[in-house]
C-alpha positions as CSV (number, residue, x, y, z in Angstrom):
1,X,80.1,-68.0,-20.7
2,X,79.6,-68.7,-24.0
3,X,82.5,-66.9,-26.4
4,X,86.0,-67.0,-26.0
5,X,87.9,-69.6,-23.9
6,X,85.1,-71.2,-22.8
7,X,87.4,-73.9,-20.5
8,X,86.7,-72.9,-16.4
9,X,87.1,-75.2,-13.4
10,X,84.2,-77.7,-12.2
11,X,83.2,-75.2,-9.9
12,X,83.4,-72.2,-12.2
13,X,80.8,-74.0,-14.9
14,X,78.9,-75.4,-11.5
15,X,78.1,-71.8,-10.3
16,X,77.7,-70.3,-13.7
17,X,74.8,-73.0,-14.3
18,X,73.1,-72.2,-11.3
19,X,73.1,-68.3,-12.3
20,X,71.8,-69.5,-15.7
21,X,68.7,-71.2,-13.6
22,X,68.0,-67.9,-11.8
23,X,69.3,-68.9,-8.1
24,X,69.5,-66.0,-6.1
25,X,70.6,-67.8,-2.8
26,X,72.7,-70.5,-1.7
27,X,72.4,-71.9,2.0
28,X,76.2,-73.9,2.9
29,X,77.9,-75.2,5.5
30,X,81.4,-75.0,3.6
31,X,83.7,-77.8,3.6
32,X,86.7,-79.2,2.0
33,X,85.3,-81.4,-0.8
34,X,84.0,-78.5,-2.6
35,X,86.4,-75.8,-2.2
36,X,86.4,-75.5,-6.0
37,X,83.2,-74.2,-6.2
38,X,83.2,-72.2,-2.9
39,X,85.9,-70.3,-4.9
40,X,83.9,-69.5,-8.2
41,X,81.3,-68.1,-5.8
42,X,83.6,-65.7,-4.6
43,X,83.1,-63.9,-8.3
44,X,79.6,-63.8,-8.5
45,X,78.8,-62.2,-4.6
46,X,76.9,-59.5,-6.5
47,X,74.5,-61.7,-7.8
48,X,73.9,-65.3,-5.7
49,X,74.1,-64.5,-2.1
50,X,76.1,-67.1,-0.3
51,X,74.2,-67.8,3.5
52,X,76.9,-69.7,6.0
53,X,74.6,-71.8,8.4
54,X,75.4,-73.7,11.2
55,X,74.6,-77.3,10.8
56,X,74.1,-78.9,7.5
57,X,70.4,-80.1,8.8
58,X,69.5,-75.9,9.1
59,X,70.8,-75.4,5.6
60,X,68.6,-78.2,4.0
61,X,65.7,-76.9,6.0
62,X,66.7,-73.3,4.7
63,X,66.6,-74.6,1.2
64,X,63.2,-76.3,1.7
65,X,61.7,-73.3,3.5
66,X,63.1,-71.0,0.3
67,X,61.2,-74.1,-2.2
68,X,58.0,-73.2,-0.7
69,X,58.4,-69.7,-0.8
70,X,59.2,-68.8,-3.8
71,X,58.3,-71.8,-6.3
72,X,61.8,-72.4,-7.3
73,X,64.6,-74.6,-6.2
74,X,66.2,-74.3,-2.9
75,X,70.0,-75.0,-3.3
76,X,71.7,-76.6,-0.4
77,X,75.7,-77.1,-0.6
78,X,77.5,-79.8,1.9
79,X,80.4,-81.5,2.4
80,X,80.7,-85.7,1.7
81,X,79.1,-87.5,4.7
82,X,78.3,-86.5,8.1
83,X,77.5,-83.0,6.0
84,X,75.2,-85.0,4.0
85,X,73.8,-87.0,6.7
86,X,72.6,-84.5,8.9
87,X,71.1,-82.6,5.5
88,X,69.2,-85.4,4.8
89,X,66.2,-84.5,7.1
90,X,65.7,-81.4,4.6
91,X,65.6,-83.4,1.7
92,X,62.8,-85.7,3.4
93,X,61.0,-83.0,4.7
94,X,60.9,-81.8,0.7
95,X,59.9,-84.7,-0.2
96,X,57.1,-85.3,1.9
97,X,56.1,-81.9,1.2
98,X,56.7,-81.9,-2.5
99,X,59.2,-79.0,-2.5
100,X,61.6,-78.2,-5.1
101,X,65.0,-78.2,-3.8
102,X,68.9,-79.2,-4.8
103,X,71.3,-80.8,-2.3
104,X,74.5,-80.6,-3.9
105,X,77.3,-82.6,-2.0
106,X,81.2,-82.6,-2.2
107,X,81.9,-86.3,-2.8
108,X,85.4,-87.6,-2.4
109,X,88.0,-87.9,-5.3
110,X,87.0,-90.2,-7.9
111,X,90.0,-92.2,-7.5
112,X,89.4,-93.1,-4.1
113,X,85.5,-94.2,-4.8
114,X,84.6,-97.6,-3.3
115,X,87.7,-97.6,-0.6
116,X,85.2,-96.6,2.1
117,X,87.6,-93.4,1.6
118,X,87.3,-90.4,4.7
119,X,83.5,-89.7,4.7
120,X,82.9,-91.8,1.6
121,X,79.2,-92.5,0.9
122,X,77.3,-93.7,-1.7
123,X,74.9,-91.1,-1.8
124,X,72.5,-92.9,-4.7
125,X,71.6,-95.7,-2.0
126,X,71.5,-93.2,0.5
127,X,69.6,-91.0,-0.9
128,X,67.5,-93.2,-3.3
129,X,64.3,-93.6,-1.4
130,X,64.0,-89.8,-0.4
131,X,64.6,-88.0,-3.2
132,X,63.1,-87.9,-7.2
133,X,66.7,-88.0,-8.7
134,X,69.8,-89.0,-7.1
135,X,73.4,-88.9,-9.3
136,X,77.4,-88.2,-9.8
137,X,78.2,-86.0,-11.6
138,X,81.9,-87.4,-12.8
139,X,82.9,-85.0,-15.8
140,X,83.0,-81.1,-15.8
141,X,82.3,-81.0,-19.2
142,X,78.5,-82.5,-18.2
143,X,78.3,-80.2,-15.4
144,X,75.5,-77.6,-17.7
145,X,73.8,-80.8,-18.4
146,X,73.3,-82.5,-15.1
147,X,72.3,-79.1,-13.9
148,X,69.6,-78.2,-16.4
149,X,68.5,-81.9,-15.7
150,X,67.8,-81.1,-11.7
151,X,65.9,-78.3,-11.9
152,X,63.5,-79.8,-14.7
153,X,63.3,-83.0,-12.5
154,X,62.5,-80.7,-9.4
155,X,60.1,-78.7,-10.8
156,X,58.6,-80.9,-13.3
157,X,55.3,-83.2,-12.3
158,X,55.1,-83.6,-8.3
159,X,57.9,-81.7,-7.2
160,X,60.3,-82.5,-5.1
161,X,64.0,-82.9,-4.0
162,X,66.9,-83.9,-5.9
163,X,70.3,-84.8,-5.2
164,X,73.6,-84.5,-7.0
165,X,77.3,-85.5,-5.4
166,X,80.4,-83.9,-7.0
167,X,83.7,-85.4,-6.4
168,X,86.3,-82.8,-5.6
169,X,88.5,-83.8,-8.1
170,X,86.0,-83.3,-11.2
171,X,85.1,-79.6,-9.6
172,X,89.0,-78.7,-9.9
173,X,89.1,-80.2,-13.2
174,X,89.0,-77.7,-16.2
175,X,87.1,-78.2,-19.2
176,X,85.5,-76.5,-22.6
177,X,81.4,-76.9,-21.3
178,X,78.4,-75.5,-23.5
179,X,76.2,-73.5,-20.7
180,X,72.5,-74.1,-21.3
181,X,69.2,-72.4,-21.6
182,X,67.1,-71.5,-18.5
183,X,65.0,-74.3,-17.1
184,X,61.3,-74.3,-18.4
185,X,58.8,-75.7,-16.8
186,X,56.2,-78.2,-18.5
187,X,52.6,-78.7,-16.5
188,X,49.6,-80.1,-17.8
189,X,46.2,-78.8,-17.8
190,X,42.7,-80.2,-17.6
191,X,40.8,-81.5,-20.4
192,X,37.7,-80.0,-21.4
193,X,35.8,-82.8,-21.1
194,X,37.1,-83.4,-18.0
195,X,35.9,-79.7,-16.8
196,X,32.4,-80.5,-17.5
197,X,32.3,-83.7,-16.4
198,X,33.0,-81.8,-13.3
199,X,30.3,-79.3,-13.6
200,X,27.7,-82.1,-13.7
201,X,28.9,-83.7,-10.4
202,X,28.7,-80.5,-8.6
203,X,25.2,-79.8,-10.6
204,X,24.2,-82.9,-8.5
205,X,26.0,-82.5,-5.4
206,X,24.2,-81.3,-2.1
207,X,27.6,-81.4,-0.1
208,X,30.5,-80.9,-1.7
209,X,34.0,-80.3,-0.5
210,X,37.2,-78.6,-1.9
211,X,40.6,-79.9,0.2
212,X,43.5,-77.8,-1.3
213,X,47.3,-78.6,-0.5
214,X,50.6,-79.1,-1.8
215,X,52.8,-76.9,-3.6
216,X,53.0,-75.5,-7.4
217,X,50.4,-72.6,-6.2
218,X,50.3,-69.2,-7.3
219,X,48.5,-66.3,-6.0
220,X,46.3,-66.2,-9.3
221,X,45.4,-70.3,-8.5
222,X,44.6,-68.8,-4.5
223,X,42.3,-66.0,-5.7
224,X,40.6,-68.2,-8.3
225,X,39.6,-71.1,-5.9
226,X,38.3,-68.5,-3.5
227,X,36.3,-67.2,-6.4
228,X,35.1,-70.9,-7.4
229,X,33.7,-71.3,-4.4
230,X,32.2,-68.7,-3.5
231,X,30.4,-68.6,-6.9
232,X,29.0,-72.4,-6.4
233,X,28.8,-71.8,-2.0
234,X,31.7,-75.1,-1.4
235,X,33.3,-74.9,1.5
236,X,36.9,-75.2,1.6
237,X,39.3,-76.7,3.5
238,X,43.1,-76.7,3.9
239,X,45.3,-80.0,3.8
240,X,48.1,-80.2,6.5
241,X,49.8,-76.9,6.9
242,X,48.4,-75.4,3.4
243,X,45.7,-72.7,5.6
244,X,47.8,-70.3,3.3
245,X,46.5,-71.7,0.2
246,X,43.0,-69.6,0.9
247,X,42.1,-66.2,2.3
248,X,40.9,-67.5,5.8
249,X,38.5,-64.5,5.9
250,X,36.4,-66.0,3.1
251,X,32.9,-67.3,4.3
252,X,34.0,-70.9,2.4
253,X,37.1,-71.0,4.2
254,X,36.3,-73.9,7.2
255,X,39.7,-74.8,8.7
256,X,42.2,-77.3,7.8
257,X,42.9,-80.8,8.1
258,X,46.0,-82.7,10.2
259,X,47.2,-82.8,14.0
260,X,45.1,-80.7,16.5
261,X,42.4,-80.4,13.5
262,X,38.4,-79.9,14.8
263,X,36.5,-83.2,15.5
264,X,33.4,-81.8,13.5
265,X,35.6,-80.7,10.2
266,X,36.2,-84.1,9.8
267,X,33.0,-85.7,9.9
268,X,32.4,-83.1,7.5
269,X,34.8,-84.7,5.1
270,X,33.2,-88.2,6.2
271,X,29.8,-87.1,5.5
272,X,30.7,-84.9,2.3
273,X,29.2,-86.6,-1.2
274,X,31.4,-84.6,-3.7
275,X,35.3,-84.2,-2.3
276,X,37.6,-82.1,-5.3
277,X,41.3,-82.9,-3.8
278,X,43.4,-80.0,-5.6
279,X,47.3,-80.8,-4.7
280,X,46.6,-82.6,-1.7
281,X,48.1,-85.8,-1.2
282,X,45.8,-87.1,1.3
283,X,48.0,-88.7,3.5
284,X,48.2,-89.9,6.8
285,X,47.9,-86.8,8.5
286,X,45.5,-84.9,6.6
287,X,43.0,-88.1,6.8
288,X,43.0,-88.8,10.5
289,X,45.6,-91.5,10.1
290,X,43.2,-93.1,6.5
291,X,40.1,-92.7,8.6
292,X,38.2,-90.0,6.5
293,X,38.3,-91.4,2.9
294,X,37.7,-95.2,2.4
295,X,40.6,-97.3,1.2
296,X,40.7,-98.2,-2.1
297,X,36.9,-96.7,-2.4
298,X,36.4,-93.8,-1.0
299,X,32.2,-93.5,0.4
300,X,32.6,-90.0,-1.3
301,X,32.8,-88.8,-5.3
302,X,36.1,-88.4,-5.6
303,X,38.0,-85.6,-7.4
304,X,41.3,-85.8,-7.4
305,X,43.4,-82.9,-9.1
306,X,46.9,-83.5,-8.8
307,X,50.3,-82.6,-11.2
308,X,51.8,-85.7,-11.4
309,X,50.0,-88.5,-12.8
310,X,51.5,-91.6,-10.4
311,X,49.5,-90.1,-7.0
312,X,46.6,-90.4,-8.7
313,X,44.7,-93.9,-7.8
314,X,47.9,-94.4,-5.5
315,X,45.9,-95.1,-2.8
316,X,42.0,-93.8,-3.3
317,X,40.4,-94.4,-6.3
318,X,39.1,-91.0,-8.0
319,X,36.0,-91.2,-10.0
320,X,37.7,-88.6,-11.9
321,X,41.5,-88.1,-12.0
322,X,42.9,-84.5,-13.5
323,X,46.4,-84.4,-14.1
324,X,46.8,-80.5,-14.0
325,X,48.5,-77.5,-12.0
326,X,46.9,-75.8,-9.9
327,X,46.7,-72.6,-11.8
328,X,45.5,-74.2,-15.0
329,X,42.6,-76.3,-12.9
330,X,41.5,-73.4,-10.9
331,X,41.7,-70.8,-13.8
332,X,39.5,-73.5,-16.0
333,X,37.4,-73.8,-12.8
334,X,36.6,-70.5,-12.2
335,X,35.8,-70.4,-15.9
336,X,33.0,-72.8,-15.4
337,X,28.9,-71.9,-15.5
338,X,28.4,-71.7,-11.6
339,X,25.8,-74.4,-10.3
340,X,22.8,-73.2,-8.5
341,X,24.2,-73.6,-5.0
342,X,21.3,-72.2,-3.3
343,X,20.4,-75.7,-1.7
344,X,23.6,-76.3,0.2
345,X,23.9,-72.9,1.7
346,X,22.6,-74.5,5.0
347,X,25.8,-77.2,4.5
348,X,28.4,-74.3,3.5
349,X,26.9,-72.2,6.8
350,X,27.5,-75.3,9.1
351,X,30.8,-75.7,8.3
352,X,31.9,-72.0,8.4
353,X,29.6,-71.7,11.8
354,X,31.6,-74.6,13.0
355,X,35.2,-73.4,12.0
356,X,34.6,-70.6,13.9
357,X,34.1,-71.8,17.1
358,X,36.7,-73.9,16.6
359,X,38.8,-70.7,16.2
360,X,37.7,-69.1,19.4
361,X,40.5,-69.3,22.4
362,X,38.9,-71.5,25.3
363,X,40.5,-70.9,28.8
364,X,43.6,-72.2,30.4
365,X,45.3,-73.8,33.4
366,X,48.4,-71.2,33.5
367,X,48.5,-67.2,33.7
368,X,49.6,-67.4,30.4
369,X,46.8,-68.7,27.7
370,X,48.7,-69.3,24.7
371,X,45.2,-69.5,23.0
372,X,44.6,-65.8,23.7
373,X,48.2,-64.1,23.1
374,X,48.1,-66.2,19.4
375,X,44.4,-64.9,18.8
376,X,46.1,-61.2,20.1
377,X,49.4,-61.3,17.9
378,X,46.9,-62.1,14.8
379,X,45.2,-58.7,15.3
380,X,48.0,-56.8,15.3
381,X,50.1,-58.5,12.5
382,X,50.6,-57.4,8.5
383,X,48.5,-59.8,6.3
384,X,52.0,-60.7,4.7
385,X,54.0,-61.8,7.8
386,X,55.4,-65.1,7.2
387,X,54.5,-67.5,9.9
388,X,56.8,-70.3,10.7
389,X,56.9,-73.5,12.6
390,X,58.6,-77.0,13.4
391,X,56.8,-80.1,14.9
392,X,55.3,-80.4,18.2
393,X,52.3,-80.2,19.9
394,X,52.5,-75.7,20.7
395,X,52.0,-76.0,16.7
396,X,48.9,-76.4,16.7
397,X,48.0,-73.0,19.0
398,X,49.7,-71.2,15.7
399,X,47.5,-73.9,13.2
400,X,44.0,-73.1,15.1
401,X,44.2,-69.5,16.3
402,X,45.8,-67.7,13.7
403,X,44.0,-66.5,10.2
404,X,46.6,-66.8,7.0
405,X,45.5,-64.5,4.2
406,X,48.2,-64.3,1.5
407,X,50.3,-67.5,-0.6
408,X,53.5,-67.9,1.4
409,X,52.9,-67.4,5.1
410,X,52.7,-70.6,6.3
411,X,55.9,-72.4,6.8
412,X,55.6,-75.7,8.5
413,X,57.0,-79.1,7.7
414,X,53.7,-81.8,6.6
415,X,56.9,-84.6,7.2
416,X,56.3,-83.6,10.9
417,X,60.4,-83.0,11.4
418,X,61.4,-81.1,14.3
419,X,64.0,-78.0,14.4
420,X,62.8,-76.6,11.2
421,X,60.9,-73.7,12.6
422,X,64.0,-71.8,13.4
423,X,65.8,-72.4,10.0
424,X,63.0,-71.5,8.3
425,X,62.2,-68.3,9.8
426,X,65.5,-67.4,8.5
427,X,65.6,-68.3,5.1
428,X,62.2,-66.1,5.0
429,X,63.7,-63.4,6.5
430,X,66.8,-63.9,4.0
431,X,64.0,-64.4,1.0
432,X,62.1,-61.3,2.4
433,X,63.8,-58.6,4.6
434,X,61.0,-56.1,4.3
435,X,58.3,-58.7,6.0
436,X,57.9,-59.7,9.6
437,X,59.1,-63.5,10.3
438,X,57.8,-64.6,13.8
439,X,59.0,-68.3,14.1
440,X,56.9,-70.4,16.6
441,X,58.8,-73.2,18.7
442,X,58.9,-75.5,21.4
443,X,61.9,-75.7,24.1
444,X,62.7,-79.4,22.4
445,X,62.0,-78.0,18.9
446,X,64.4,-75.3,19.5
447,X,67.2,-76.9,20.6
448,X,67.2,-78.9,17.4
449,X,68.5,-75.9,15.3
450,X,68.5,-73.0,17.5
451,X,72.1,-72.3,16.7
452,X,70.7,-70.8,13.6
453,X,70.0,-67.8,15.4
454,X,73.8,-67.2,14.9
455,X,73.2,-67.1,11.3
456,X,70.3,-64.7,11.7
457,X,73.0,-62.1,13.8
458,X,75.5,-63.2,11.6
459,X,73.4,-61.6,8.6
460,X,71.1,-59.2,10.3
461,X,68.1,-61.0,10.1
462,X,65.3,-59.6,12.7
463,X,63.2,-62.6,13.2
464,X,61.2,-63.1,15.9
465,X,61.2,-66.2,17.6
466,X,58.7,-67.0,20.4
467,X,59.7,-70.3,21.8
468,X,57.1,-72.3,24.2
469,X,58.3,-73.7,27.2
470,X,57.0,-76.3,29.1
471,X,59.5,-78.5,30.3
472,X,58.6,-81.2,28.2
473,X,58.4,-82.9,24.3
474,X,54.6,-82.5,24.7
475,X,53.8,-84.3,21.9
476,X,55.0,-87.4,23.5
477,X,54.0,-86.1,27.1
478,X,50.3,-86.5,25.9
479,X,50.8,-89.4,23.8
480,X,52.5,-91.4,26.9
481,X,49.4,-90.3,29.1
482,X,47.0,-91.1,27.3
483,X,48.6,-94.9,26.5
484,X,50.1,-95.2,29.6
485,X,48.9,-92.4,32.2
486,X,51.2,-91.6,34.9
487,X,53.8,-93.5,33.7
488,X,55.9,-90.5,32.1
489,X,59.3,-91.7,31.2
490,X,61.7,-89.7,29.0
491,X,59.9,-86.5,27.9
492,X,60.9,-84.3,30.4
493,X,63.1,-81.3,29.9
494,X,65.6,-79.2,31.5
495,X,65.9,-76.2,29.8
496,X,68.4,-73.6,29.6
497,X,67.2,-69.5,30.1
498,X,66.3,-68.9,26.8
499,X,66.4,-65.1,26.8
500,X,69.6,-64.8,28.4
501,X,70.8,-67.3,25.2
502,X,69.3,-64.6,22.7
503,X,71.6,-62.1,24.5
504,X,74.7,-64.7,24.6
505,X,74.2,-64.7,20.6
506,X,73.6,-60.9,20.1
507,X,70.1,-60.3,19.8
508,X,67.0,-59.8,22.0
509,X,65.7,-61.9,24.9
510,X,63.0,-61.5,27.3
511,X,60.4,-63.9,29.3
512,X,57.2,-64.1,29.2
513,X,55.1,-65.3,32.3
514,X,51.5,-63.7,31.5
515,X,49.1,-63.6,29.3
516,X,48.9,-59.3,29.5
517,X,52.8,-59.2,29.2
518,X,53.0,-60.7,25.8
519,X,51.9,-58.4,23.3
520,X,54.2,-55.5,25.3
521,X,56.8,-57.8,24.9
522,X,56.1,-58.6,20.9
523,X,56.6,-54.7,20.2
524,X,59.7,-54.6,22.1
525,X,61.5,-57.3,20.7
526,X,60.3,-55.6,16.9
527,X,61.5,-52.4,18.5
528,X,64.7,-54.1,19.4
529,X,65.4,-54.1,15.8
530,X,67.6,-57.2,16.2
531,X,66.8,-61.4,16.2
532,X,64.3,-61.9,19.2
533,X,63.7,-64.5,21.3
534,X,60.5,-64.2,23.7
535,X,60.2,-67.5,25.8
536,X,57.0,-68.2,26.8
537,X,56.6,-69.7,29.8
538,X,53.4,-72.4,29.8
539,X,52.1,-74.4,32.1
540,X,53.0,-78.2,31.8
541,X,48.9,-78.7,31.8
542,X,48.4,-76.8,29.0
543,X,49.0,-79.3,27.0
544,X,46.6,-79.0,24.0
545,X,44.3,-76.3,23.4
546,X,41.5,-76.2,25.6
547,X,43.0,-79.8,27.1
548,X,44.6,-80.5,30.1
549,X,47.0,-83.6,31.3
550,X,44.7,-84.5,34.1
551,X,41.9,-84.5,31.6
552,X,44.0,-86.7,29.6
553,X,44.8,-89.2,32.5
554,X,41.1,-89.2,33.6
555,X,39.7,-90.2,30.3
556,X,42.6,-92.7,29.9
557,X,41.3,-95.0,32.8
């Protein structure tokens, strides 16, 4: 509104800020400290769709799952704190994945603050290590303002997570606010100089590397790092759960970097002598726990590309630091005279030669080789099907033995949280009905958040959701073996029937006990034109790809 009467409720000039901002989609669990606003969303139905969720961790992993997809803000709404508390894993996960998302939290009255009131929290310690901006918002009148100032933080420089808590009392409150422009976003791009001081360090490389990760991609950044390296023969490889970042099919394409990652690609990176880092953060998981890159020095010429200026020299010292998007490094990249790459064709060939095998399903203990049906489902899925997952060790069967093709169809958590494949695959599904969402979890994974599959009847949302089951969390089933084998304690798991709990929620449900049955079984639960849930039964010693426990045990002593 900007004529007239101009004076609306909090949550009247709330919701009309977020249209402003271009939200589409709002993932709630409702609650009493922000009935104000749940009632100007009522008006605008025909424009923000409004998606109930079952636990306030599910919506925050919606909203983080909708940041990656689309680039823009994911908007989470909660209640004052255990609503806020049990979001909070979405707002770390977007923060360790550098995800742009809002968590916007009913606070209580302002005249109770500081009385330890029902659910009172204050949500700028809580929040203040996990999030880029944390604030009250304590007059209507400033609502436009706060607003406009959330999304430019969130999408501005890294981007991340932000947090704003609205007492109840200030969203009933009425007052005369001046609505503001649509968020813009402000990136930087490389220097000139700094492009051709790049082009002599490849001139002079004989192994380079690209790593490419994070977020703030495009499909015009995708298609032009493909093309830079192809035209100068690099090899590139993805950062933790970033394979989507680069058509997979390309012969510079040689795997990616994190948990369950080949042995060889990463004394690739060790033994590379020109590493470009485009987005990447290079943490923990993408470097073998710091292994690959030394610390502060890293053995190799380092490139680091990155959008905001405080990762760079955080913890590796780049011999030259770009502060830049990716779409404006890559498009200036791609610009560039190629080098003559001629020489390290044999390099680029090893690599690829190597990633392939790595891709290739090796056998298994049980009648059902997870290995094979992933490398099976592959062949017979769209190039745009959105792939997600949560944390655990049948992750990496989906990371190794599946090729990802297009921006946006890899949705997995780098912050390693658990329950976020289910969530995920619905806020995809929500984002993009006319694609096929196949969610890949574990029996503990899924019982984080698998009550979301209510939300996904609830709103027709035919994802597919193929849930390993071995009985275990085999994560720490391998980690206790090989640190203390035979001494399992705590990671075992009784597991309810899985199928018949698709049924009991009103969609599809069938088991999976073979290898042969599972592709049959993948048509019918498409054909069932409702949520699926296929459990796949693995054997226990399956427990990584190609690894076995008693192999585990048997190198451990």
């Amino acid at each position: 509104m900007t004529d007239g009467d101009n004076r609306r409720t909090g949550g009247q000039i709330l919701v009309d800020a977020l249209r402003i901002h271009g939200v589409d989609s709002v993932f709630c669990v409702p609650g009493e400290s922000y009935l104000a606003a749940l009632d100007a969303f009522f008006d605008t139905s025909h424009e923000v769709s409004l998606i109930t969720c079952r636990q306030e961790g599910g919506a925050a992993n919606m909203a983080e799952a909708y940041g990656k997809m689309t680039g823009r803000p994911g908007i989470c709404f909660v209640t004052r704190g255990p609503g806020a508390t049990n979001a909070s894993i979405g707002v770390h996960t977007a923060f360790q994945d550098s995800t742009p998302m809002i968590l916007l939290i009913g606070q209580v009255g302002r005249s109770m603050l500081d009385r330890e009131a029902f659910q009172e929290m204050d949500f700028r310690r809580m929040f203040g290590e996990m999030a880029k901006w944390v604030t009250q918002v304590d007059d209507a009148a400033r609502l436009p303002e706060y607003i406009s100032q959330a999304f430019h933080v969130a999408m501005n420089g890294r981007k991340g997570p932000v947090v704003l808590a609205l007492p109840e009392d200030m969203l009933r409150d009425k007052a005369d606010a001046i609505d503001t422009r649509p968020y813009n976003v402000a990136q930087a791009s490389p220097a000139a100089a700094q492009m051709d001081e790049l082009r002599v360090l490849l001139d002079k490389a004989e192994r380079p590397m690209i790593v490419v990760g994070g977020s703030g991609w495009t499909d015009a950044a995708c298609a032009d790092v493909q093309a830079f390296a192809e035209a100068n023969q690099i090899p590139v490889a993805a950062s933790f759960r970033c394979q989507d970042h680069i058509d997979n099919a390309s012969d510079c394409y040689i795997g990616f970097l994190g948990a369950g990652a080949s042995v060889p690609l990463g004394e690739r990176v060790k033994e590379a002598d020109l590493l470009i880092v485009a987005g990447a953060r290079m943490g923990e998981m993408t470097t073998r726990s710091y292994t690959l890159m030394g610390i502060p020095t890293p053995r190799q010429t380092l490139v680091h590309v990155y959008p905001g200026p405080e990762e760079l020299g955080r913890v590796y010292t780049p011999n030259l630091p770009i502060v830049s998007g990716m779409p404006e490094f890559f498009a200036a990249a791609r610009a560039l005279e190629p080098v003559d790459g001629a020489s390290r064709t044999g390099w680029l060939a090893q690599c690829r030669d190597e990633y392939k095998t790595f891709s290739t399903p090796p056998k298994a203990a049980g009648a059902l080789n997870f290995a094979q049906a992933v490398a099976q489902l592959g062949e017979i899925l769209p190039d745009d099907a959105i792939i997600t997952n949560g944390a655990g060790n049948y992750a990496v069967w989906a990371h190794r033995f599946l090729t990802f093709k297009l921006l946006g169809t890899q949705l997995g958590p780098t912050s390693g949280a658990m329950g976020y494949a289910v969530p995920a695959a619905v806020a995809a599904k929500a984002t993009h009905p006319e694609r096929t969402v196949v969610c890949f979890t574990g029996d503990g994974d899924f019982l984080m958040t698998g009550q979301e599959m209510a939300t996904a009847v609830q709103y027709g949302l035919n994802i597919i959701v193929l849930v390993a089951n071995n009985g275990q969390y085999g994560t720490i089933r391998m980690h206790q073996e090989r640190n203390y084998p035979e001494r399992t304690v705590g990671s075992q798991l009784i597991n309810p029937d899985f199928a018949a709990l698709a049924r009991a929620y009103g969609g599809y449900g069938e088991i999976v006990e073979t290898t042969e049955d599972f592709i049959p079984a993948f048509k019918r639960a498409v054909a069932s034109n409702q949520p699926a849930i296929l459990e796949l039964r693995l054997d226990p010693e399956d427990i990584v790809p190609g690894g076995t426990i008693t192999g585990i045990r048997a190198a451990a002593k």
